[in-house]
C-alpha positions in Angstrom: -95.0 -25.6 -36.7 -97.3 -22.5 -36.6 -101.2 -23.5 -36.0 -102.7 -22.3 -38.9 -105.9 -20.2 -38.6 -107.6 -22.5 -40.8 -107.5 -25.7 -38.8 -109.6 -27.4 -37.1 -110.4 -27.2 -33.1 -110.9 -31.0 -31.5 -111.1 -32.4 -28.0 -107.5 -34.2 -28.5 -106.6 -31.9 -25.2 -109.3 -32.5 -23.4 -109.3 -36.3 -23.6 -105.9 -36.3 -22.7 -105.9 -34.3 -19.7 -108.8 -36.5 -18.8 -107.3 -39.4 -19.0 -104.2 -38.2 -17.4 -106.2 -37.4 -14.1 -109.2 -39.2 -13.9 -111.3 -36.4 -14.9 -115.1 -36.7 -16.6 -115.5 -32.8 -16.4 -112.9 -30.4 -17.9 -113.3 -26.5 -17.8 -111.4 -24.9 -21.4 -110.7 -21.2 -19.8 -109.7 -18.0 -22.0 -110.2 -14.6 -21.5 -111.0 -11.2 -23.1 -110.1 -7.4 -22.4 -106.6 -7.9 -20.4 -105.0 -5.6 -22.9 -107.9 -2.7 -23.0 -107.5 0.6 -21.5 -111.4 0.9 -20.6 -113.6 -1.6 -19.7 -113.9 -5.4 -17.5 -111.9 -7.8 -17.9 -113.7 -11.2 -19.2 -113.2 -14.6 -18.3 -115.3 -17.3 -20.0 -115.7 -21.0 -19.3 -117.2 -23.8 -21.0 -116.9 -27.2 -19.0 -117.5 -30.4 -20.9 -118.4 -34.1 -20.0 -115.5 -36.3 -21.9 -117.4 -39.0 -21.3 -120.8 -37.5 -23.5 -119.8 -34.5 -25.6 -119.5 -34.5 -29.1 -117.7 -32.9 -31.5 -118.4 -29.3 -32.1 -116.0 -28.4 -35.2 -117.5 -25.4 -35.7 -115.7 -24.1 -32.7 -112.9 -21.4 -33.7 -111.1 -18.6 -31.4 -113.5 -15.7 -31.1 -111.2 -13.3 -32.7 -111.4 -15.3 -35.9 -115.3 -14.7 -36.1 -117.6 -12.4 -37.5 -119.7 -10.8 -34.6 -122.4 -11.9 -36.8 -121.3 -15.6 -36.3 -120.4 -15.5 -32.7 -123.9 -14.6 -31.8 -125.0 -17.4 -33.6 -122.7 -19.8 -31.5 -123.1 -18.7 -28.1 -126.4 -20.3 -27.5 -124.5 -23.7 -28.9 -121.9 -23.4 -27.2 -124.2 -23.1 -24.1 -126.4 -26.5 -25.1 -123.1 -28.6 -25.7 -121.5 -27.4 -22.3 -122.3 -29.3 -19.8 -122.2 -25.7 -17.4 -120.6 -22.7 -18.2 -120.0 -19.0 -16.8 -118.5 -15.8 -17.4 -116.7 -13.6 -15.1 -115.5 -10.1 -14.8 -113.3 -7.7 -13.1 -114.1 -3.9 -13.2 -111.4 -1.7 -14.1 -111.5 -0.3 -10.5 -110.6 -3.8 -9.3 -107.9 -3.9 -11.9 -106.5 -0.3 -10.8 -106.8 -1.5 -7.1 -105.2 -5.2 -7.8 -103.0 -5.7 -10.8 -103.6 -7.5 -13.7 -102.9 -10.9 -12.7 -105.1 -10.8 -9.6 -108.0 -9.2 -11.6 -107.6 -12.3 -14.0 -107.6 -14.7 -11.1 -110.9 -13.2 -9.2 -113.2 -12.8 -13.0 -112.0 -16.7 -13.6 -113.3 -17.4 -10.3 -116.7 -15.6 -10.8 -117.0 -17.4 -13.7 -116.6 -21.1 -12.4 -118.7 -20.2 -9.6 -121.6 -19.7 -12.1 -121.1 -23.4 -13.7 -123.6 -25.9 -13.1 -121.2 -28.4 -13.2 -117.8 -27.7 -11.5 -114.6 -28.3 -13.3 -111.9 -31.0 -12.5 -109.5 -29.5 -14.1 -109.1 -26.7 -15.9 -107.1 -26.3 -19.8 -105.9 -22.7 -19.3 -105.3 -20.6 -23.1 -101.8 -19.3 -22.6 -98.6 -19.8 -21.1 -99.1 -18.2 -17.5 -101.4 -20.0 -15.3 -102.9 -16.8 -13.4 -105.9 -19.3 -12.4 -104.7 -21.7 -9.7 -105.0 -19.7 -6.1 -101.7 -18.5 -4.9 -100.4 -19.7 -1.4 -102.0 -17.5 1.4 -99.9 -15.5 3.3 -100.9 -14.2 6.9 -102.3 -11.0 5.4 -104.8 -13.4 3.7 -105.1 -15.7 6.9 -106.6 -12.2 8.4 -108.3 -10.8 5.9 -111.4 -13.5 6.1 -114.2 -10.6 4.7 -112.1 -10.8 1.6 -113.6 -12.7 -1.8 -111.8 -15.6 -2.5 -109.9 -16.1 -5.5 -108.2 -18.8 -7.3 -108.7 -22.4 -8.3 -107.7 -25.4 -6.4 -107.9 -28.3 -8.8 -105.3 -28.9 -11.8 -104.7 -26.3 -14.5 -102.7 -26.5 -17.4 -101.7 -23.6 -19.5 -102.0 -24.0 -23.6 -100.7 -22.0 -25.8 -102.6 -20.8 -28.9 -105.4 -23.0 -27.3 -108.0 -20.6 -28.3 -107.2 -22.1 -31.9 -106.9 -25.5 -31.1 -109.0 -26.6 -28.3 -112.8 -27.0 -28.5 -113.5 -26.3 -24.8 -111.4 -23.0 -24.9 -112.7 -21.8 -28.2 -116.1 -22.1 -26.4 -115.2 -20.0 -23.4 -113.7 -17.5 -25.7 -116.8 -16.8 -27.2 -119.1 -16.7 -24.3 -116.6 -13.9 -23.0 -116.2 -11.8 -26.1 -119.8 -11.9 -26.7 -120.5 -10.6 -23.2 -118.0 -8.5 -22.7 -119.0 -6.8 -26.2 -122.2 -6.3 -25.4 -121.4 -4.6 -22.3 -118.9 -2.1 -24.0 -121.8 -1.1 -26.6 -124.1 -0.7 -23.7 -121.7 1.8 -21.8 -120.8 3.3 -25.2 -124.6 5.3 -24.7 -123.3 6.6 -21.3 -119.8 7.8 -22.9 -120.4 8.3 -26.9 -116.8 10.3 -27.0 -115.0 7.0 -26.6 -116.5 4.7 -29.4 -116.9 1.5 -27.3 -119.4 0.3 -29.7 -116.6 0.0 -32.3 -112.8 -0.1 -30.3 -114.8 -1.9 -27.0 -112.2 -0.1 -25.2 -109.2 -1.1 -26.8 -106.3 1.8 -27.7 -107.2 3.1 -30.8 -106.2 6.3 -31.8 -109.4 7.8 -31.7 -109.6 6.6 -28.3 -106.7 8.0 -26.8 -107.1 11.2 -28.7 -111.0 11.1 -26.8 -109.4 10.5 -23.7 -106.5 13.5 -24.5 -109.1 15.5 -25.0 -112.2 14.7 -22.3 -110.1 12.5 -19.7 -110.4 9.5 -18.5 -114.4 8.9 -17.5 -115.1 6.1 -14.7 -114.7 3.4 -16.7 -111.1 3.8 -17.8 -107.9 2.3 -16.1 -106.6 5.2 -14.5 -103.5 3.0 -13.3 -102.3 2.7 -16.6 -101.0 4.5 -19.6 -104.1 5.9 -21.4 -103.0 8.9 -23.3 -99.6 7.8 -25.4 -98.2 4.3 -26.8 -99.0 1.3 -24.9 -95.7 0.6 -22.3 -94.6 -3.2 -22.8 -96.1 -3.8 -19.1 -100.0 -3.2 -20.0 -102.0 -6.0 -20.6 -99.4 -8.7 -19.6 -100.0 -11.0 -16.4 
C-alpha cells in the first residue's frame, strides 16, 4: 500500500529495532543533495533514547514542509534528540570519490558530532551506503586517510523519511543546513540562483552554467549542461 503523505510518522521502527538488538539509542539517518549538480552533499542525524523520548507527531519528511515550518522545527527536533549532527561532503570530494563514498564520509561527519553515539542506525532508503566497507590493503596503507563508515547495525527503510520519527528529524536538520549554505554561496555566484534551485538542475541553472561554466562549486564529474543521465544522483 502506498504511504500516504498525509500520515502520521511514529517510533513503531525505532522500538522495534530496539528491541531486536538491545539498543537504548537509535540514530534515524537521511540525507539531502545526492541528486544536485552544485553544492555538498548533506547527511543529518537525530539519535533518540527509546527508553525516554516521546512522541513528536509533528515530525514529517522535510520535503513535505514549508521552509517557513522547517525552521521552526529544527530547534525541536534538536531538544527531543538525545544528540544529533550534520555532515557534509563537498562536491570536490564527490568529483574525487563517487557518490556512494561521499554519502558514507558526510554520514560519518555527522555521527561524529552526536553527543550521544548511535547503536544502530534506521537508514531512509534501500541501499545501506552507511556501514564501512571491508578494507582492502590499499586502505591497510593508507593510515593518513579519514575514516569512513559505520560499524554498528544499519537497516535500510524505504520511504522512512515519511514514516519514521527519527529519520524525519534528521531530514530536516540536513535540509535546513544544507539550504542555508546554498543561499549563502548564492551571494558569491548570483548567475546560478542557489537561493531558489539550491543547486538542483533546473533549467535556468543549466542554461547559467551553458552560458558562464561551471564555477568551483559545481560537480565537474558529472553531466551539468544537458538532461540528467540515469547514473547521477544514484548510490
Amino acid at each position: 500500500m502506498a504511504t500516504s503523505k498525509a500520515q502520521p510518522t511514529s517510533l513503531e521502527h525505532e522500538r522495534a529495532l530496539a528491541s531486536a538488538h538491545g539498543a537504548r539509542y537509535i540514530g534515524g539517518v537521511d540525507e539531502v543533495g545526492r541528486g544536485a549538480l552544485a553544492g555538498p552533499i548533506t547527511v543529518g542525524i537525530a539519535v533518540i533514547d527509546i527508553h525516554a523520548v516521546p512522541e513528536f507527531g509533528e515530525l514529517r519528511d522535510s520535503k513535505l514542509l514549508t521552509p517557513a515550518r522547517r525552521e521552526e522545527l529544527l530547534p525541536q527536533v534538536q531538544a527531543w534528540a538525545a544528540g544529533y549532527g550534520v555532515g557534509h561532503a563537498s562536491a570536490v570530494e564527490i568529483d574525487q570519490l563517487g557518490v556512494t563514498a561521499a554519502l558514507r564520509l558526510a554520514g560519518t561527519r555527522a555521527v561524529a558530532q552526536c553527543a550521544i553515539a548511535p547503536e544502530v542506525v534506521l537508514l531512509d532508503g534501500s541501499y545501506d551506503w552507511l556501514t564501512a566497507p571491508e578494507q582492502d590493503l590499499f586502505d591497510l596503507l593508507a593510515d593518513d586517510r579519514e575514516p569512513a563508515g559505520l560499524h554498528i547495525p544499519v537497516r535500510t527503510l524505504i520511504k522512512g523519511d515519511m514514516t519514521c520519527q527519527s529519520i524525519a528529524g534528521a531530514s530536516i536538520l540536513a535540509k535546513v543546513e544544507r539550504d542555508g549554505l546554498m543561499a549563502q554561496a548564492a551571494s558569491d555566484y548570483p548567475a546560478f540562483g542557489w537561493e531558489i534551485n539550491k543547486g538542483y538542475a533546473t533549467a535556468t541553472h543549466r542554461a547559467a552554467i551553458e552560458q558562464l561554466g561551471p564555477c568551483d562549486l559545481h560537480r565537474k564529474s558529472w553531466n551539468l549542461t544537458s538532461k540528467p543521465q540515469k547514473a547521477e544522483g544514484k548510490a
